[in-house]
Residue, then its C-alpha position, 0 to 999 in steps of 0.5 A: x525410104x530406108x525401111x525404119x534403117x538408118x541413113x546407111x540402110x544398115x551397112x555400117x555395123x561393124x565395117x571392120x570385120x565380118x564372119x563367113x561360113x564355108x561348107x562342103x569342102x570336106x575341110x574340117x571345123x577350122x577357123x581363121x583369124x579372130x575379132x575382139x569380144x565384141x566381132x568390131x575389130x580383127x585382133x588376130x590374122x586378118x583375112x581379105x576379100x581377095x584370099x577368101x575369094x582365092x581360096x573358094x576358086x582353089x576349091x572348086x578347080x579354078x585357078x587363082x592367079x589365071x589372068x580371066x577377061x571380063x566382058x568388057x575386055x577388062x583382065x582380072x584374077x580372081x581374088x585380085x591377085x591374093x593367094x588361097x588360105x594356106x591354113x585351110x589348104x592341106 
């Protein structure tokens, strides 16, 4: 069952753009990139998984662009080679 969800069990609301919150970084209130009125659509500075990834390892001392194996001997970076925010990085 879907728990009374639709077929896609919720997750197709708003695939266009999404909000995240990150603490602790002693980085200040800022924001990067905008929605239209309504959170559907990115109207200003779209941000990839790839950069918010990056940017979470530039802060916790984990270079991004480090060439990591998976366990399955597969290479990888984390953020799949994109760089950290550079409007969040002093």
């Amino acid at each position: 069952g879907n728990n009374g969800l639709n077929k896609n069990e919720g997750r197709d609301h708003h695939p266009s753009a999404f909000s995240c919150l990150i603490g602790g970084l002693d980085i200040g209130g800022k924001v990067v990139g905008q929605t239209d009125e309504f959170g559907q659509k990115v109207v200003n500075r779209p941000v990839e998984i790839g950069e918010l990834n990056a940017t979470i390892a530039h802060f916790l001392g984990i270079r991004h662009d480090h060439v990591w194996m998976s366990p399955n001997n597969r290479p990888f970076t984390v953020g799949n080679k994109a760089s950290p925010l550079k409007e969040l990085i002093a």
